[in-house]
SETOR-348751 format. One record per residue (C-alpha): residue number from 1; residue in three letters; x, y, z. Coordinates in nm, 3 decimals, padded with zeros to 5 digits. Example, Ala and Ser with C-alpha at 12.3 -4.5 7.8 and 13.67 -1.06 7.14 Angstrom:
# residues 2
<rec n="1" res="ALA" east="01.230" north="-00.450" up="00.780"/>
<rec n="2" res="SER" east="01.367" north="-00.106" up="00.714"/>
This chain:
# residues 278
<rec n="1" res="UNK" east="00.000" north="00.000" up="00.000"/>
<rec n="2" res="UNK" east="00.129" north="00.353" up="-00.086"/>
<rec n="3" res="UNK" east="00.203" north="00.590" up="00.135"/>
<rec n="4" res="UNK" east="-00.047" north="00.860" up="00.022"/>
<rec n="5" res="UNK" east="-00.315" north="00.543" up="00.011"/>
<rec n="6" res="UNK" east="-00.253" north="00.497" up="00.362"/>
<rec n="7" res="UNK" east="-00.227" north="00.838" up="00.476"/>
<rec n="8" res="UNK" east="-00.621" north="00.859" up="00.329"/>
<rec n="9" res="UNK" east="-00.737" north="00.539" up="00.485"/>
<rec n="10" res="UNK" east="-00.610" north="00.716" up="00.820"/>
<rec n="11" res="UNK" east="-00.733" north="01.050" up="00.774"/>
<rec n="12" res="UNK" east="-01.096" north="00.858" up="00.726"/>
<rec n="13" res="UNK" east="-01.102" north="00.692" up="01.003"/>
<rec n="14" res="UNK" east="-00.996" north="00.969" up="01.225"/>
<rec n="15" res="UNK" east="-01.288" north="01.179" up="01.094"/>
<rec n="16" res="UNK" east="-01.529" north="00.896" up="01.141"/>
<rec n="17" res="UNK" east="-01.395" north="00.864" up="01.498"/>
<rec n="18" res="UNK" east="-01.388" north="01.192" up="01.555"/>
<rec n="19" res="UNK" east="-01.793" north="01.211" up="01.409"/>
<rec n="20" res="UNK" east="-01.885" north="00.993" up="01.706"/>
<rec n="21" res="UNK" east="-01.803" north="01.317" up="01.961"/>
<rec n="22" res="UNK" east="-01.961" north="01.649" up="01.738"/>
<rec n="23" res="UNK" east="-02.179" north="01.797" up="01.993"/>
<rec n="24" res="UNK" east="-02.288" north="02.062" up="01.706"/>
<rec n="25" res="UNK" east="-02.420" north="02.055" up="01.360"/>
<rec n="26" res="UNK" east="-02.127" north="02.342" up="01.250"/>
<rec n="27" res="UNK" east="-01.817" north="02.074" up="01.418"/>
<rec n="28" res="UNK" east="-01.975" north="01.830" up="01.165"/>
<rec n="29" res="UNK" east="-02.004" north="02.022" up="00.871"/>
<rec n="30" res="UNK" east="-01.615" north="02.128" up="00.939"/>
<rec n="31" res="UNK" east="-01.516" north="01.758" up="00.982"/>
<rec n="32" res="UNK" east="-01.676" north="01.698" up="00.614"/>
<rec n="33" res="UNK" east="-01.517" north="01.956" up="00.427"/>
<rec n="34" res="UNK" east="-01.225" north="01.892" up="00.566"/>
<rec n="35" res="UNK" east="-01.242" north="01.466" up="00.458"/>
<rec n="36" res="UNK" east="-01.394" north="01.607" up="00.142"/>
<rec n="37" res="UNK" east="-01.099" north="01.809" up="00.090"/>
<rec n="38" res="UNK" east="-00.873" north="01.480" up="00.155"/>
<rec n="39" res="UNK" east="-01.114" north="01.236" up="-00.078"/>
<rec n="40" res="UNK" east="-01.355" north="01.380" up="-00.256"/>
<rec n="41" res="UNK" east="-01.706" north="01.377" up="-00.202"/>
<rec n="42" res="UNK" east="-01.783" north="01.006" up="-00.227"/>
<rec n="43" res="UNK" east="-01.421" north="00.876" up="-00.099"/>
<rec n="44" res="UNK" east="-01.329" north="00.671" up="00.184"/>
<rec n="45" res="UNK" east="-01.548" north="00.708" up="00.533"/>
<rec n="46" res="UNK" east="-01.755" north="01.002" up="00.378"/>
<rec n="47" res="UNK" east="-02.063" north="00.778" up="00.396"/>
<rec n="48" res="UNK" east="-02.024" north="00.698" up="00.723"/>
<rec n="49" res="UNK" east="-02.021" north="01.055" up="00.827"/>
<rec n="50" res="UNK" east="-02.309" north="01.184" up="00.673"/>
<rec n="51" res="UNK" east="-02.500" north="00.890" up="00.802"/>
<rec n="52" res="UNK" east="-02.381" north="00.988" up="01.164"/>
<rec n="53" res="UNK" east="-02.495" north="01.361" up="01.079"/>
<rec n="54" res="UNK" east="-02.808" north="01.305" up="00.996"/>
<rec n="55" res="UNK" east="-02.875" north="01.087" up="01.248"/>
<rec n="56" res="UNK" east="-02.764" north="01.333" up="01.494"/>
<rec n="57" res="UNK" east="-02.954" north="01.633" up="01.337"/>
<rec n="58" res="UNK" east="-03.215" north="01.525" up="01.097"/>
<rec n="59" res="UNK" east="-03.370" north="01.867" up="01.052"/>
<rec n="60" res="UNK" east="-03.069" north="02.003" up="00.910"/>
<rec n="61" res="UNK" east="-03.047" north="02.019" up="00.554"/>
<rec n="62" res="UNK" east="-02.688" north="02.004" up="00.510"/>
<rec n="63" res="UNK" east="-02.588" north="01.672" up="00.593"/>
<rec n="64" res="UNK" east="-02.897" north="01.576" up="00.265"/>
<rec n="65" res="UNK" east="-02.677" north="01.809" up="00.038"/>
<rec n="66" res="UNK" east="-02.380" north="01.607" up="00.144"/>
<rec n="67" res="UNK" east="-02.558" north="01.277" up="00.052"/>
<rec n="68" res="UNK" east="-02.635" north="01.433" up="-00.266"/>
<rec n="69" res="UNK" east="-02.326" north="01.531" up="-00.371"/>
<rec n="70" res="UNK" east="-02.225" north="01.160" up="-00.256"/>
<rec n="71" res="UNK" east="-02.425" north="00.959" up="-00.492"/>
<rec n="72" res="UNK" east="-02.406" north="01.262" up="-00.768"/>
<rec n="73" res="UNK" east="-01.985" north="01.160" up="-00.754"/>
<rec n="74" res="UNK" east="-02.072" north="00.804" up="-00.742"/>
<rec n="75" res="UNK" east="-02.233" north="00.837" up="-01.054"/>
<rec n="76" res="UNK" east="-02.062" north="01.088" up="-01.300"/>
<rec n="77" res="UNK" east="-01.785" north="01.065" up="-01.500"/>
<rec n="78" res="UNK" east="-01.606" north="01.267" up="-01.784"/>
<rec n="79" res="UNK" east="-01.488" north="01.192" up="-02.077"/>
<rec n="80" res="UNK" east="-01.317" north="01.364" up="-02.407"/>
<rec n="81" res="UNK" east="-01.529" north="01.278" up="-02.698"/>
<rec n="82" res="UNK" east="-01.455" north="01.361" up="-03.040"/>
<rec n="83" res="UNK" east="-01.795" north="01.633" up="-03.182"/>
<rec n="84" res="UNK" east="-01.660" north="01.620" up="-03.562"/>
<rec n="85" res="UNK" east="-01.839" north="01.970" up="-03.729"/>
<rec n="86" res="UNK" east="-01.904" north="02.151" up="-03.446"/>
<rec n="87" res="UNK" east="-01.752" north="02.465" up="-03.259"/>
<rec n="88" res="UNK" east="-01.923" north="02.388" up="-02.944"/>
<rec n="89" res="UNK" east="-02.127" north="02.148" up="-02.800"/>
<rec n="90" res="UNK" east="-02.369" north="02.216" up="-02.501"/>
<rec n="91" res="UNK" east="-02.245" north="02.550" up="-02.475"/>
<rec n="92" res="UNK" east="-01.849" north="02.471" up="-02.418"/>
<rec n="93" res="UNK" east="-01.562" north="02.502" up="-02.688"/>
<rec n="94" res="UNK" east="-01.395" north="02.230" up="-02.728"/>
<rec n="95" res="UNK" east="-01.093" north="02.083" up="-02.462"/>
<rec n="96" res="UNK" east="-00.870" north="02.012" up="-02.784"/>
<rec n="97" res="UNK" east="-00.849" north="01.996" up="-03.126"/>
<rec n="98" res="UNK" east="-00.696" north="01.728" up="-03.365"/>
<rec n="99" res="UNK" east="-00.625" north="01.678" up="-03.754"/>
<rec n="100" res="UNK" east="-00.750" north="01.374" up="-03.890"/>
<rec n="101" res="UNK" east="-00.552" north="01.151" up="-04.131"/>
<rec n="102" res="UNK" east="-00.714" north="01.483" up="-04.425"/>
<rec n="103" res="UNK" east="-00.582" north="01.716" up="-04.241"/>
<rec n="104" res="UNK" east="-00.918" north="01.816" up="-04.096"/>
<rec n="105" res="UNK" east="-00.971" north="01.980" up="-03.746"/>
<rec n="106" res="UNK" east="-01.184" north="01.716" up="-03.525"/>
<rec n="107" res="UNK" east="-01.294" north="01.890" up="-03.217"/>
<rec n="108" res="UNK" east="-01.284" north="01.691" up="-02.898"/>
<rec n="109" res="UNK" east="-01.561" north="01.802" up="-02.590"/>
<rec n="110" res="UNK" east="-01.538" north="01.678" up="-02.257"/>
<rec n="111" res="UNK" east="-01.881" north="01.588" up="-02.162"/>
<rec n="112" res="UNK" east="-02.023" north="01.426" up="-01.840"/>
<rec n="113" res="UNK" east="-02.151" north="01.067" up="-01.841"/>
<rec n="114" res="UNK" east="-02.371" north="00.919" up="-01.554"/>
<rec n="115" res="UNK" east="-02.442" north="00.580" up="-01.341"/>
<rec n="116" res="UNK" east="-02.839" north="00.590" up="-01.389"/>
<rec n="117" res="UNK" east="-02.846" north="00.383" up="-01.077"/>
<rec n="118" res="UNK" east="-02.629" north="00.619" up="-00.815"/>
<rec n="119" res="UNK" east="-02.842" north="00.948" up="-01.033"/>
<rec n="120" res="UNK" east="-03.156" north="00.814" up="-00.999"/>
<rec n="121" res="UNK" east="-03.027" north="00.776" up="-00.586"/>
<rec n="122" res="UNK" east="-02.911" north="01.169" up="-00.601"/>
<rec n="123" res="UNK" east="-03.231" north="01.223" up="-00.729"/>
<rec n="124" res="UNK" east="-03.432" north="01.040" up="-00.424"/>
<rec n="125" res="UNK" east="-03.212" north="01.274" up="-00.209"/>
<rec n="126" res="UNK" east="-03.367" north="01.563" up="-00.366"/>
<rec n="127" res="UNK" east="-03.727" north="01.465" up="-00.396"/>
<rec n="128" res="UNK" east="-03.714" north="01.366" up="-00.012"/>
<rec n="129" res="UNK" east="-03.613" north="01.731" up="00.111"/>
<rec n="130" res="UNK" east="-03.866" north="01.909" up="-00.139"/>
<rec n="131" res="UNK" east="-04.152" north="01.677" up="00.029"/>
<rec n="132" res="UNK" east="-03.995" north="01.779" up="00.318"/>
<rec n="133" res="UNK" east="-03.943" north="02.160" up="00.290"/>
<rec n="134" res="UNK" east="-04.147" north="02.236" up="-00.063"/>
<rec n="135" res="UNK" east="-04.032" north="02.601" up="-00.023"/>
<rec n="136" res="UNK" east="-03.680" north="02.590" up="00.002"/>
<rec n="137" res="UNK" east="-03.539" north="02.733" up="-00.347"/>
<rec n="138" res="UNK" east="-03.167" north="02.580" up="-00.258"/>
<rec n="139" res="UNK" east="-03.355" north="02.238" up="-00.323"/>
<rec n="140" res="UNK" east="-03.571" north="02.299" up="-00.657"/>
<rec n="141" res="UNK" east="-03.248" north="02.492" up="-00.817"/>
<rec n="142" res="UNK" east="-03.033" north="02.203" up="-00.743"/>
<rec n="143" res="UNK" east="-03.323" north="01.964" up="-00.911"/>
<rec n="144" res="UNK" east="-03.331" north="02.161" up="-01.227"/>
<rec n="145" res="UNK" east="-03.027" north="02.263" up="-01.288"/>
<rec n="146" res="UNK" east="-02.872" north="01.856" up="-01.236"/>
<rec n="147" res="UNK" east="-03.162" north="01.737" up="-01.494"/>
<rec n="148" res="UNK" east="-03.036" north="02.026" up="-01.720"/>
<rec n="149" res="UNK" east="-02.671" north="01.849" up="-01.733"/>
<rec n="150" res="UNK" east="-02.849" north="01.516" up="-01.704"/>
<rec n="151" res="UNK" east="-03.035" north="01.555" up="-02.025"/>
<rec n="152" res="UNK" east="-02.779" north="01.740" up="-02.206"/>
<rec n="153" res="UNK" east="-02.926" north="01.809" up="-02.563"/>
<rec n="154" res="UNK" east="-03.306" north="01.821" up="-02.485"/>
<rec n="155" res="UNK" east="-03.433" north="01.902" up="-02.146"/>
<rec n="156" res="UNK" east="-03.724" north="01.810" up="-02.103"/>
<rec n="157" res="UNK" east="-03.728" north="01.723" up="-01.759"/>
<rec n="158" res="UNK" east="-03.604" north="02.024" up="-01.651"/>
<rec n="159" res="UNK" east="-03.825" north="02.211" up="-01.804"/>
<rec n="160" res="UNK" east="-04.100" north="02.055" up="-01.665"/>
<rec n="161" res="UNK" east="-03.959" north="02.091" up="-01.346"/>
<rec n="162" res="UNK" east="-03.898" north="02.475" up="-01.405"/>
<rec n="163" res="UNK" east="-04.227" north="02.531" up="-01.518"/>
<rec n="164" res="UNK" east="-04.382" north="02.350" up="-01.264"/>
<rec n="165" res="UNK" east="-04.179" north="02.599" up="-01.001"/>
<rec n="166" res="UNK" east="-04.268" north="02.905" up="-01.194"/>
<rec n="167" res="UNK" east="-04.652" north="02.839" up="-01.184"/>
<rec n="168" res="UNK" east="-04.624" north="02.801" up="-00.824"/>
<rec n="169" res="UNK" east="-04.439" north="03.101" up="-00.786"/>
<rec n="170" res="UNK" east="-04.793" north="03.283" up="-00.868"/>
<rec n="171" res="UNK" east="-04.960" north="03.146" up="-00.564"/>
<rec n="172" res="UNK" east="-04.656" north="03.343" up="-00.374"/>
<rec n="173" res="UNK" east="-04.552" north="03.070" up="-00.107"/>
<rec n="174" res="UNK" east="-04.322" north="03.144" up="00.192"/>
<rec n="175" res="UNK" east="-04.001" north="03.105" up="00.006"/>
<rec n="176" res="UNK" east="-03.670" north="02.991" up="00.163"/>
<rec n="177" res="UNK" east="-03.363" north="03.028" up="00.008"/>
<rec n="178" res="UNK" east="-03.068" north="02.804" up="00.268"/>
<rec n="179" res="UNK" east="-03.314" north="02.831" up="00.516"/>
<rec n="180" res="UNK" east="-03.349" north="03.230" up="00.498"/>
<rec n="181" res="UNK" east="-03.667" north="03.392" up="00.361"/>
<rec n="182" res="UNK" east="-03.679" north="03.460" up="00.030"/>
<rec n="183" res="UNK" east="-03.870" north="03.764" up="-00.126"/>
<rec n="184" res="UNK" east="-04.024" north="03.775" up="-00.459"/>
<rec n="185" res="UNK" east="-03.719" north="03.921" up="-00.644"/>
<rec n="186" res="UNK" east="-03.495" north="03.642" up="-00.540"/>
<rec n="187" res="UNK" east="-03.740" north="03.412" up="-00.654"/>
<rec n="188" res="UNK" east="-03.694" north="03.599" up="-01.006"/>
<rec n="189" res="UNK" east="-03.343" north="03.581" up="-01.003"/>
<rec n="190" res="UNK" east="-03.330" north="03.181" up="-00.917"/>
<rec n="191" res="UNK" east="-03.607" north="03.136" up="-01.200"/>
<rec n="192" res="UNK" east="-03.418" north="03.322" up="-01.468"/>
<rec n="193" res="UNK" east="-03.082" north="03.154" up="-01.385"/>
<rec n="194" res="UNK" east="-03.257" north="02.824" up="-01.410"/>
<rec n="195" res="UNK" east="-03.364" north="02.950" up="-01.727"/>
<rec n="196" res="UNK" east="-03.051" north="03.076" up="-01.871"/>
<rec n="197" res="UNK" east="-02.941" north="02.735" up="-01.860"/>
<rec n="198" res="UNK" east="-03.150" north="02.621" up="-02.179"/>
<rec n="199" res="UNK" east="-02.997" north="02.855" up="-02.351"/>
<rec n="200" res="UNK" east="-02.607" north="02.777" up="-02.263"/>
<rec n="201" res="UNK" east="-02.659" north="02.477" up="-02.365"/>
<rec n="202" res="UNK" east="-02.704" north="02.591" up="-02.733"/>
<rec n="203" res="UNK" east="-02.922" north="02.295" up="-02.897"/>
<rec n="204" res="UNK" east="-03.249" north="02.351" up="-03.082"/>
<rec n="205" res="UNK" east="-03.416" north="02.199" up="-02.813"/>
<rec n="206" res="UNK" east="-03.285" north="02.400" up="-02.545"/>
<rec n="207" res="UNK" east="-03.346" north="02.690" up="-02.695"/>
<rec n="208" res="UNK" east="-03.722" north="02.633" up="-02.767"/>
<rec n="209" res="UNK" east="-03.744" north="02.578" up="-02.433"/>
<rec n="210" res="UNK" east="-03.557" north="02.909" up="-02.334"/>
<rec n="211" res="UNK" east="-03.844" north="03.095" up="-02.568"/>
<rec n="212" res="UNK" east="-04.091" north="02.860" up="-02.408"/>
<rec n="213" res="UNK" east="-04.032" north="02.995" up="-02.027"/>
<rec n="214" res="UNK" east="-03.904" north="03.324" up="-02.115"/>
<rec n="215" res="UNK" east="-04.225" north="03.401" up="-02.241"/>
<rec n="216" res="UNK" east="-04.425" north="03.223" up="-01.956"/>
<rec n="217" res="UNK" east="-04.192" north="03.451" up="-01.704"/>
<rec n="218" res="UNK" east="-04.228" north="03.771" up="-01.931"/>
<rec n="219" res="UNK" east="-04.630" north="03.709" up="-01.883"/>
<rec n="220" res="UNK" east="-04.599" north="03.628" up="-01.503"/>
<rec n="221" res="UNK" east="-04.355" north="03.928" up="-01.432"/>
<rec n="222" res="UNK" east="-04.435" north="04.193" up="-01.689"/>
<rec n="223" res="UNK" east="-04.219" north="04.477" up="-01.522"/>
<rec n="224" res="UNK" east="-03.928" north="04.240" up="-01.524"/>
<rec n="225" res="UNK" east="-03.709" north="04.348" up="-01.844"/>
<rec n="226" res="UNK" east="-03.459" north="04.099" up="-01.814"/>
<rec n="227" res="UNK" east="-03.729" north="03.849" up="-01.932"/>
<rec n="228" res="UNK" east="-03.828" north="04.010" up="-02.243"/>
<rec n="229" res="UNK" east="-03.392" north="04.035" up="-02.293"/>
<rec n="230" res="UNK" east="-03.435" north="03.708" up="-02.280"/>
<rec n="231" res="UNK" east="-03.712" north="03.660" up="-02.597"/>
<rec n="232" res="UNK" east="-03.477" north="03.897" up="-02.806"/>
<rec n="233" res="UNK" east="-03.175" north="03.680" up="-02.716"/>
<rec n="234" res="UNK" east="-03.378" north="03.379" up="-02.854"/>
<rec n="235" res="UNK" east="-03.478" north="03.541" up="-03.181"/>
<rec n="236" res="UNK" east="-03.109" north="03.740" up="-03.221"/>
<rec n="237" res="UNK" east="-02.905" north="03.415" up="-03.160"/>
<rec n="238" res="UNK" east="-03.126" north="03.093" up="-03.168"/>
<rec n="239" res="UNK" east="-03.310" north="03.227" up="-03.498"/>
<rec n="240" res="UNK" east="-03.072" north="03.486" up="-03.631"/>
<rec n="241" res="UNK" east="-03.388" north="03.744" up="-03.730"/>
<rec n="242" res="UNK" east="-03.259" north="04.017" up="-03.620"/>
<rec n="243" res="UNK" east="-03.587" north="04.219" up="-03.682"/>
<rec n="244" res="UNK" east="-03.735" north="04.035" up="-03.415"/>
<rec n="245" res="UNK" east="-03.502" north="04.030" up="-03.164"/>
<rec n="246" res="UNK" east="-03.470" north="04.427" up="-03.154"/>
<rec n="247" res="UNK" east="-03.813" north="04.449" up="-03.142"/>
<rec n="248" res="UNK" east="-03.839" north="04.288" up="-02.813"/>
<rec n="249" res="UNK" east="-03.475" north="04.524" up="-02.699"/>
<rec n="250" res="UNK" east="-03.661" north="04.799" up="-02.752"/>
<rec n="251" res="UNK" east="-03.951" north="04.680" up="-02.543"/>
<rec n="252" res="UNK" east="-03.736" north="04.572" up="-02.289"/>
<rec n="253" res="UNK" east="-03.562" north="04.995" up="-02.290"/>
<rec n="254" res="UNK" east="-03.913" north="05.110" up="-02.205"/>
<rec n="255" res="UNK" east="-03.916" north="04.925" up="-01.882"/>
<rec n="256" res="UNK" east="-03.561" north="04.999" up="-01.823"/>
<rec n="257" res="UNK" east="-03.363" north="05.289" up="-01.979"/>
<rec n="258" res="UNK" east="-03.060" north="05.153" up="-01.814"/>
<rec n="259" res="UNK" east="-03.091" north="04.817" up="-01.954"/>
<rec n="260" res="UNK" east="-02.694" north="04.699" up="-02.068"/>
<rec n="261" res="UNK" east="-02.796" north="04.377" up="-02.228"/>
<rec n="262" res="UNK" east="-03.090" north="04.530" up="-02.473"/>
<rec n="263" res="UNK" east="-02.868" north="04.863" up="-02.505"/>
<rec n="264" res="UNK" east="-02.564" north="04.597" up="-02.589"/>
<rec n="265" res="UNK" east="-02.738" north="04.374" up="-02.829"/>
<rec n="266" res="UNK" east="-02.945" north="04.653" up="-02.998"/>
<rec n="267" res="UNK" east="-02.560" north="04.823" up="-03.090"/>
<rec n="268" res="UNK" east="-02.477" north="04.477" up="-03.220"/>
<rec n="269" res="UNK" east="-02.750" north="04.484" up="-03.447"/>
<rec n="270" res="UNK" east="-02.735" north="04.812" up="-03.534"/>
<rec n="271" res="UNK" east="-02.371" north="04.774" up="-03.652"/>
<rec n="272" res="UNK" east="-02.432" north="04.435" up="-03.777"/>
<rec n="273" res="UNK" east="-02.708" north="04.663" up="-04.012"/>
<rec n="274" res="UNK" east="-02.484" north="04.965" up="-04.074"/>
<rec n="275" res="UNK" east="-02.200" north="04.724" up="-04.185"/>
<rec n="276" res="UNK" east="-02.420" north="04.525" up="-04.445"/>
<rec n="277" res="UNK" east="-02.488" north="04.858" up="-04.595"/>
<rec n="278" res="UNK" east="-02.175" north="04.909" up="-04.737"/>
């Protein structure tokens, strides 16, 4: 056995020793990060800490997010796999690029791969603490935004998901975000991240669904410009129709004068026109 092998096997077992005597819920979250740090987040006696933490606190939500992050290592992997004809793929440039035996660039992306069984245990995780605390944000963001990886080039699970949150959102529940209330413009903010993930990801799928919920969010929060940014973003880069997306910039300026992304985009088109001109 090596000696950094063994130094890890130790360093385990003195944090699962050590587990036994937290008198707190802040001594055990310190103990984790610091095997984390040592292991990873699925390595040797991590398990067996979270199970003690939960056990001694089960109405704190950390030790769930550690469990999560558990099985979520368990199951992922990464690989570099060879996209030939594209530039990027889910919304990342390529890690490296090769010449095949032509002389042609091949692009190589690395892109995540996933144990269904440990995922669909993540997953569990997840679905426990939202029956358990259906207002805490931290919960439904992590949901969406691992099903938007999960999926990769269509999301449609995610998007049910975010849709699903969004509707709710009308009936204004007492949000929670990490256990702190949450007021209706945080709620925005989470919503519109969440949705700003369909479009990263680039694919005609993803970006019908970024129209999809953009427009469901412009509807729900009509004073919120960054949503209507959002439809002109779709038409400017999903669509390339120009037209259209400055149409929606310029509705966007009435809500907000100050708006930088529809005062940015609307110069890009408007240069974009002047140089075609010539």
């Amino acid at each position: 056995m090596s000696m950094k092998r063994l130094l890890i096997i130790v360093a385990a077992m003195a944090a699962c020793a050590a587990a036994a005597a937290q008198t707190t819920t802040e001594e055990f979250q310190a103990r984790y990060e610091r095997l984390v740090r040592n292991v990873g987040y699925s390595g040797v006696g991590v398990e067996t800490l979270i199970d003690r933490w939960e056990e001694a606190f089960p109405d704190d939500a950390n030790p769930y997010l550690a469990r999560f992050n558990y099985f979520m290592d368990k199951s992922m992997h990464t690989e570099v796999v060879s996209k030939p004809g594209l530039r990027k793929y889910l919304g990342k440039a390529p890690a490296l690029t090769l010449k095949d035996p032509d002389g042609t660039d091949v692009p190589f992306f690395e892109e995540n791969f996933y144990d269904e069984v440990y995922f669909g245990e993540a997953m569990r995780v997840l679905d426990g603490r939202i029956a358990v605390q259906p207002n805490e944000l931290r919960w439904h963001y992590t949901k969406i935004s691992t099903l938007t990886d999960f999926e990769k080039e269509s999301p449609d699970m995610a998007a049910a998901e975010l849709r699903s949150l969004i509707n709710r959102g009308t009936s204004h529940p007492a949000w929670t975000l990490d256990g702190a209330p949450a007021d209706e413009a945080t709620f925005q903010q989470c919503v519109g991240e969440l949705c700003a993930n369909f479009f990263k990801t680039g694919t005609d799928a993803s970006y019908e669904f970024f129209r999809e919920i953009s427009e469901l969010l412009s509807k729900r929060y009509p004073d919120n410009p960054a949503f209507i940014d959002n439809i002109g973003s779709y038409w400017q880069v999903a669509k390339g129709n120009d037209k259209q997306a400055a149409k929606y910039y310029k509705k966007a300026l009435k809500l907000d004068p100050n708006d930088y992304a529809a005062t940015r985009n609307l110069q890009i088109i408007e240069k974009k026109q002047a140089t075609a001109k010539k």
